[in-house]
C-alpha positions in Angstrom: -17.6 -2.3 -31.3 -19.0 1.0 -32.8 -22.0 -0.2 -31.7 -21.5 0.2 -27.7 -21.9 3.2 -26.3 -19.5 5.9 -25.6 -18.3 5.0 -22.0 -17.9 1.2 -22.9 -15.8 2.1 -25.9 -13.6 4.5 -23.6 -13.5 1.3 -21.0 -12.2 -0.8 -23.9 -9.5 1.7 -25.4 -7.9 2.6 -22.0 -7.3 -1.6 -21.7 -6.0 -1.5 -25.4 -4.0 1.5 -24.9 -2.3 -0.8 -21.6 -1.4 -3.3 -23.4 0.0 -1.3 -25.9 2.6 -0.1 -22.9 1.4 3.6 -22.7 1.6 4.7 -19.2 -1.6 4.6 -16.9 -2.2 8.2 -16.5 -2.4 8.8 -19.9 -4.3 5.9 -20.9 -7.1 7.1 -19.0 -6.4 10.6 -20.4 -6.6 9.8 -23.9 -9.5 6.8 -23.4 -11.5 10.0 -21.2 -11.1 12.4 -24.6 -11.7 10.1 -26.9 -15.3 9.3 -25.4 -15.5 13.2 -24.4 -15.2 13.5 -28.3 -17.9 11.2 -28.8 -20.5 12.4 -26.5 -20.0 16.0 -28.1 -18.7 18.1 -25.2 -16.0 20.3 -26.1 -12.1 20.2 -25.2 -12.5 23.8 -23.2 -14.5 21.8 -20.6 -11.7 19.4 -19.6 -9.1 21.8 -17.9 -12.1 23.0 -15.7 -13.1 18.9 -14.7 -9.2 18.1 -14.3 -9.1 21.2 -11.7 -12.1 20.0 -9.8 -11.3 16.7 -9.9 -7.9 17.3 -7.8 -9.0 20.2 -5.8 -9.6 18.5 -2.4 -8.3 18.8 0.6 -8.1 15.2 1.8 -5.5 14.6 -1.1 -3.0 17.0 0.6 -2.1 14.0 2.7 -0.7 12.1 -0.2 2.0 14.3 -0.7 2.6 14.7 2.4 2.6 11.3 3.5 5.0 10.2 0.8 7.3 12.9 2.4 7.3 11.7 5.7 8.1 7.9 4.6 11.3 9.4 2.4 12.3 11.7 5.0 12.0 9.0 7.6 14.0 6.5 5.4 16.7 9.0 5.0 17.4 9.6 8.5 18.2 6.2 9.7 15.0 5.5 11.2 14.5 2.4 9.2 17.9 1.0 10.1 17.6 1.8 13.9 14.1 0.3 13.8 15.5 -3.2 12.4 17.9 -3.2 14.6 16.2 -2.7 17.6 13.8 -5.3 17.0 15.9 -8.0 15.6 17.6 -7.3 18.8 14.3 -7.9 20.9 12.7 -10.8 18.9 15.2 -12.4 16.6 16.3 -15.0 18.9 12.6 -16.1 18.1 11.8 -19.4 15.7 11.4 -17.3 12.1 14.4 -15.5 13.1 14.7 -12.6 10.8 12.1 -13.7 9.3 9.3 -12.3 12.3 11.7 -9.5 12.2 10.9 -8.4 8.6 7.1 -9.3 8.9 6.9 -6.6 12.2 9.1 -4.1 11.0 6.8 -4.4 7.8 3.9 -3.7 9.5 5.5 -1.0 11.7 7.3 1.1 8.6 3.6 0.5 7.2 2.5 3.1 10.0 5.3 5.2 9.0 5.0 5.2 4.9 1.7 4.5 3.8 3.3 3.2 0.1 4.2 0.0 -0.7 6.8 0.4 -3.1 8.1 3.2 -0.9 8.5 1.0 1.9 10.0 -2.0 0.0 12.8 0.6 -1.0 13.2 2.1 1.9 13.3 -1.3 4.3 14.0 -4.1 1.6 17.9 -4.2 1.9 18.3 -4.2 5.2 15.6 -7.1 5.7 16.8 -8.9 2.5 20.2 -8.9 4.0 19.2 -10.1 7.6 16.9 -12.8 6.2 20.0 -13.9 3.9 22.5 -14.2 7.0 19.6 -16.0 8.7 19.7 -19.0 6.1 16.4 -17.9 3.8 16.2 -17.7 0.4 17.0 -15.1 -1.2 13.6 -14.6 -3.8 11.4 -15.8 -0.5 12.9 -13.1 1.5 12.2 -10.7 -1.1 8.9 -11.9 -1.5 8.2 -11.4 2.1 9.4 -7.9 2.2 6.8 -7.7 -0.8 3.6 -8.8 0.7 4.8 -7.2 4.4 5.1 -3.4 2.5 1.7 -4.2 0.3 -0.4 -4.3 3.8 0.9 -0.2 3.8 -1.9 0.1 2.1 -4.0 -1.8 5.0 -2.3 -0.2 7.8 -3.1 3.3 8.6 -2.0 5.8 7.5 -2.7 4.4 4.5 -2.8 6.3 1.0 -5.7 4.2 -0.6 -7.5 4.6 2.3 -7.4 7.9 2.2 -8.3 7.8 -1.9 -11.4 5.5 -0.8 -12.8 7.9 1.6 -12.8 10.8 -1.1 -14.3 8.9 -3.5 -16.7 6.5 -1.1 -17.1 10.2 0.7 -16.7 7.5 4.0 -14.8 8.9 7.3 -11.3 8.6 7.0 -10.7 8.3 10.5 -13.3 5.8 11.0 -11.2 3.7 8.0 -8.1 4.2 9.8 -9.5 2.6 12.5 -11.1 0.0 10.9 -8.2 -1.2 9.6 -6.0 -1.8 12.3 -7.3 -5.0 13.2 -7.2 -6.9 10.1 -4.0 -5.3 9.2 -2.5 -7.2 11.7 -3.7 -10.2 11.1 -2.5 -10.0 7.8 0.5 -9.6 9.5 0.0 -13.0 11.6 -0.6 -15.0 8.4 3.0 -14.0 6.7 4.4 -15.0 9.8 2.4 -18.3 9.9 3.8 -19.0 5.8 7.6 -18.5 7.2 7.9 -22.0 8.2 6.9 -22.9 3.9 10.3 -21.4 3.1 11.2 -25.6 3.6 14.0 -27.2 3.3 15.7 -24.2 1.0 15.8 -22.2 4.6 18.8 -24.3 5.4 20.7 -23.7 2.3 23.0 -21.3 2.9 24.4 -21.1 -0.7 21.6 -19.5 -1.2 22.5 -17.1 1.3 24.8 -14.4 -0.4 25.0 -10.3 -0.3 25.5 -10.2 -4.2 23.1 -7.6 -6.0 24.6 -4.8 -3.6 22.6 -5.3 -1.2 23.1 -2.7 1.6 23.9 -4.6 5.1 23.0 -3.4 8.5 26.1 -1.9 10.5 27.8 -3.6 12.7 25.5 -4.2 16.3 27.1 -1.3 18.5 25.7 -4.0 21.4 27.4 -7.0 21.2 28.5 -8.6 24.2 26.2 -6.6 26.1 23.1 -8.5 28.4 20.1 -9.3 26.5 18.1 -7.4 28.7 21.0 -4.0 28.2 20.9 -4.4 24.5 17.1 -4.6 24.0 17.2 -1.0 26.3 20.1 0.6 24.2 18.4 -0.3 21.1 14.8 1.0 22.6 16.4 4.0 23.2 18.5 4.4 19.9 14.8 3.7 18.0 12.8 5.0 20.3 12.0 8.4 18.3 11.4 5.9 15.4 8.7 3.6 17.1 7.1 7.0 18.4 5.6 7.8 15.3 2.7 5.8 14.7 1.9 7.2 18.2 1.9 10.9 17.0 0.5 10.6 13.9 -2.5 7.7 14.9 -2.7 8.6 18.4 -3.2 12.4 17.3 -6.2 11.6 14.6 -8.0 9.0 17.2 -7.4 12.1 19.7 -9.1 14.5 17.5 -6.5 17.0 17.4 -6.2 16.9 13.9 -7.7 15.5 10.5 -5.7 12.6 8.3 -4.8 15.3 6.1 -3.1 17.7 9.0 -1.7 14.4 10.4 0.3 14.5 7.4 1.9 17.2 7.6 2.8 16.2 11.2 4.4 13.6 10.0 6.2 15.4 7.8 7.5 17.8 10.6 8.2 15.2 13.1 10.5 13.5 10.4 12.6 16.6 9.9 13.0 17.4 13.5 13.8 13.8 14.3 16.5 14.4 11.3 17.8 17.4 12.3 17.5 17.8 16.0 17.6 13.9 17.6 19.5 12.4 14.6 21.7 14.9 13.6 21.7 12.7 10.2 19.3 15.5 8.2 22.2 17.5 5.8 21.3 19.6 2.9 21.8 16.5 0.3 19.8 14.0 1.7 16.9 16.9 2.6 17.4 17.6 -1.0 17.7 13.5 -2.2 14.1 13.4 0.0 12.5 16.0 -2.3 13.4 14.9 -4.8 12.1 11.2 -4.2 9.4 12.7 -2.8 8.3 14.9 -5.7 8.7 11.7 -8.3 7.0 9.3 -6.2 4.2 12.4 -5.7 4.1 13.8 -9.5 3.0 9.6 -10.6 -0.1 9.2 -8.1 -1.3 12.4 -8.3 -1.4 12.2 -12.1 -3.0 9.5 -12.4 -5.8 10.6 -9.8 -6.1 13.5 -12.3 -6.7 11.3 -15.1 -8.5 9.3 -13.0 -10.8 11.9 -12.5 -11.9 13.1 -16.3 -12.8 9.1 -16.4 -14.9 9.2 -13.5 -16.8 11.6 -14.9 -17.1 10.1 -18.2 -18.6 7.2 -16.4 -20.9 9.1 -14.7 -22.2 11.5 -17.8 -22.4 7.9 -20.1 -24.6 6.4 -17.0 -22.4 3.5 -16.8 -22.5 3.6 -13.1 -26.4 2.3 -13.4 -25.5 0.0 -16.0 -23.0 -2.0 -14.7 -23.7 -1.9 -11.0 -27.3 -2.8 -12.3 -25.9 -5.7 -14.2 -23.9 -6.6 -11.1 -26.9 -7.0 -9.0 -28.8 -8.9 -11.1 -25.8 -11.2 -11.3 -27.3 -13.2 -8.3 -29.4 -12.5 -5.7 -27.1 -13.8 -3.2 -24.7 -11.0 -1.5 -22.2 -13.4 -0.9 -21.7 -14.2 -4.4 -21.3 -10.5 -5.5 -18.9 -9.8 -2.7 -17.0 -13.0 -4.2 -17.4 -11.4 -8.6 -15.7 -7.9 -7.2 -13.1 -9.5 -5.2 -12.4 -11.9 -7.8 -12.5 -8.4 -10.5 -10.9 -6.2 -7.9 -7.8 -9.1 -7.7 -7.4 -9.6 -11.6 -7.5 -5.8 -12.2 -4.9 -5.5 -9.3 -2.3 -7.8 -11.8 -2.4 -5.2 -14.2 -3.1 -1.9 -12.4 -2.0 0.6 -9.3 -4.4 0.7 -6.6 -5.5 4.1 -7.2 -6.6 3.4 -10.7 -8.8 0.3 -9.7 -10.8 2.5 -7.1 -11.4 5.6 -9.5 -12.5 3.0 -11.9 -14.5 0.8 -10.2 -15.6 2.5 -7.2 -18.4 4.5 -9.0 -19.5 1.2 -9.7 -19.1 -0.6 -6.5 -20.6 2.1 -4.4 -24.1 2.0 -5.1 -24.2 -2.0 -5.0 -22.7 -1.2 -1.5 -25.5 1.1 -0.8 -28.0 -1.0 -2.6 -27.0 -4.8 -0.7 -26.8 -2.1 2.6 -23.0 -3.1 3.4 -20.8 -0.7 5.2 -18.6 1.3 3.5 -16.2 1.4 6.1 -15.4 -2.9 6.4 -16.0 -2.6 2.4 -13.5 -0.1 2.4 -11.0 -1.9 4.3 -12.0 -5.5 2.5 -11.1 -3.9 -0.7 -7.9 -2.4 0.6 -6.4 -5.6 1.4 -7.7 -6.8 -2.1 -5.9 -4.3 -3.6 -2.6 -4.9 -1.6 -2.5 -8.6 -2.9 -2.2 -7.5 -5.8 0.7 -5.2 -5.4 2.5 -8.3 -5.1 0.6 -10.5 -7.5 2.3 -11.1 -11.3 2.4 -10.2 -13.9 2.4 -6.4 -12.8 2.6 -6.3 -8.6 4.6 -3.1 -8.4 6.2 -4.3 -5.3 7.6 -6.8 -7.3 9.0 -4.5 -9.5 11.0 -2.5 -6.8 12.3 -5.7 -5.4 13.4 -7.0 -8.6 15.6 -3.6 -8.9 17.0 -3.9 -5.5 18.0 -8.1 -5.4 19.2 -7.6 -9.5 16.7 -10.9 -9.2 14.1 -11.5 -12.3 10.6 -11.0 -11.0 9.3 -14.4 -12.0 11.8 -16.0 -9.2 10.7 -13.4 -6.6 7.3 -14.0 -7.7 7.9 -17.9 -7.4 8.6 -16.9 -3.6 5.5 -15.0 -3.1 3.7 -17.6 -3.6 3.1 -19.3 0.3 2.3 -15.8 0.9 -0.7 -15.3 -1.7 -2.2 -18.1 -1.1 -2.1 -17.5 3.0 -2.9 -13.7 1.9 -6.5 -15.4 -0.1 -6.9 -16.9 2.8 -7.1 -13.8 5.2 -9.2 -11.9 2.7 -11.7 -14.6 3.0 -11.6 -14.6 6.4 -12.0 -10.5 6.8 -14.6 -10.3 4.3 -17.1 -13.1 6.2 -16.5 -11.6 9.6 -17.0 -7.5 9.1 -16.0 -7.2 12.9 -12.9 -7.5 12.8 -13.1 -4.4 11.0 -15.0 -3.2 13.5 -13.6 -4.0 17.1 -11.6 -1.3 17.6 -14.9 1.3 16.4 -16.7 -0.6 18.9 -14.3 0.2 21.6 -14.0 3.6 21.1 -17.3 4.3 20.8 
């Protein structure tokens, strides 16, 4: 092991140091010091690289955008967005089950986090699919894979990490990924009928786990055509704001990172001045959530960053991207090696320690093999959401394994019509780059 050279020994202890249970950020901290040490730069040169590292703009939005998604969860705009479409499309075969899969996608518009948005939407679509007659580990699992594509639909966090690091248009990814978000989206609806024969057992239905329900319709007995217009109206500031945010970035009228703080702005006057439901305490529970959820990414793209530049100082960049290229000379079968990397990585890691890790490796095999960043981008996005609900680590399985008081292997035991349907879609968005690129084709 003494043998290899700095950077492969820093690769190597930051895996150790994982398995050992030490908490990602600092892995990479200490793994980045340790091969600092070894390549004989001094300790006074770290606080300057950790600074520069975290000092850009375009990370503003992460922040902010985690905001937004707690603030919007807090003011009811989650419930009244269930609601209103489980009131226009639950009468549909799937039931609840289409419901969760589009409110999924919608609140994925809204959050940009996965395990923000299984927290934030999770009971109430846990609780529908229950009364509905699904299980309860396949609903959970659903709510699982539906709040991993967050990171697929924009505005999406890890698209906006990819486009600092890939230096790609942000925009232009938000765009991109549109299209195959939503098919995504059609595939979990297409699994819903594997929930079988368990879809009819109703003592498998149950609230146990305190699971929060929705209240009680304020439509009943009303018209269909009445209660899909009072529930419009009663979510109507809710399913306005993928509008402002998207529609104001594909406008031009501001950047991903102002669109943020939009966001952000729009969910406290929503709270306060539509809502009325914005009070001191839940302003203050939002900040607080907020602020956690903030402090964990943003330390580990801090981190992140001192290995980056370990990896670029110890040349490992040319060494393994050179090794991946002379892996094959087929492009197919190197797309296949970092999908099938990017996928076991995303068992064990967060999203936003895969990409500072591997994308200084990736990215000049993607200029080298002349892909475009921007369907690479969007391929690896939803290569990284499968595995926010793959075992053993899936974050999102994690969150939903606190909110059921279910053991993660049954919930992951559910997810598992939706992986392999989810494999399936990455195949198909990866051998047919326009369907990242429709929508750029359009607007241009």
């Amino acid at each position: 092991m003494f043998d290899l050279d700095p950077g492969t020994q820093m690769v190597i202890l930051f895996f150790v140091l994982l398995a050992l249970r030490v908490p990602v950020a600092f892995s990479l901290g200490l793994s980045s010091l340790y091969a600092m040490w070894l390549l004989g730069f001094g300790l006074d040169l770290v606080g300057d690289l950790l600074a520069s590292g975290i000092a850009k703009f375009s990370l503003l939005a992460i922040p902010f955008f985690i905001l937004a998604g707690a603030l919007m969860g807090t003011v009811g705009i989650a419930e009244r967005m269930i609601r209103f479409f489980r009131v226009l499309i639950g009468s549909l075969p799937g039931g609840m089950g289409v419901v969760g899969t589009v409110v999924c996608l919608f609140w994925g518009a809204v959050s940009g986090s996965g395990p923000a948005s299984v927290a934030a939407i999770g009971p109430l679509i846990i609780k529908g699919m229950e009364e509905d007659g699904y299980p309860r580990a396949f609903a959970a699992a659903l709510v699982c894979t539906g709040a991993a594509l967050s990171i697929v639909i924009p505005p999406s966090i890890g698209l906006v990490i990819y486009g600092v690091i890939a230096e790609t248009s942000i925009a232009q990814l938000f765009i991109a990924a549109i299209v195959p978000g939503l098919f995504m989206g059609l595939l979990m609806i297409a699994t819903l009928p594997f929930a079988g024969k368990a879809r009819h057992a109703s003592a498998l239905a149950g609230s146990g786990g305190g699971l929060a329900a929705l209240a009680p319709s304020p439509y009943h007995g009303m018209p269909y055509g009445a209660r899909v217009g009072r529930s419009f109206v009663d979510a109507f500031w809710g399913l306005l704001t993928p509008v402002v945010i998207l529609g104001g970035i594909y406008a031009g009228i501001f950047t991903p990172t102002e669109a943020a703080i939009v966001a952000t702005v729009y969910a406290l006057f929503v709270g306060l001045f539509i809502y009325r439901t914005l009070t001191v305490t839940t302003l203050y529970a939002a900040l607080v959530e907020a602020s956690a959820s903030s402090a964990v990414v943003m330390l580990v793209v801090t981190f992140a960053s001192l290995f980056g530049w370990v990896v670029t100082v110890d040349d490992l960049v040319g060494k393994y991207s050179g090794a991946l290229l002379a892996f094959s000379d087929n492009e197919w079968i190197i797309l296949a090696v970092i999908m099938i990397v990017v996928l076991i990585a995303g068992m064990f890691m967060d999203a936003v320690t895969i990409m500072f890790i591997t994308l200084p490796i990736f990215m000049p095999v993607v200029d080298k093999l002349d892909w475009d960043p921007v369907w690479f981008g969007v391929v690896l996005m939803v290569n990284l959401a499968i595995g926010l609900f793959t075992p053993p680590v899936g974050i999102n399985l994690f969150v939903a394994a606190n909110i059921t008081k279910m053991s993660l292997e049954r919930i992951a035991v559910g997810a598992v019509p939706f992986l392999v349907t989810s494999l399936i879609g990455l195949a198909i968005i990866a051998a047919f780059p326009q369907m990242s690129h429709v929508l750029l084709d359009f607007m241009e």
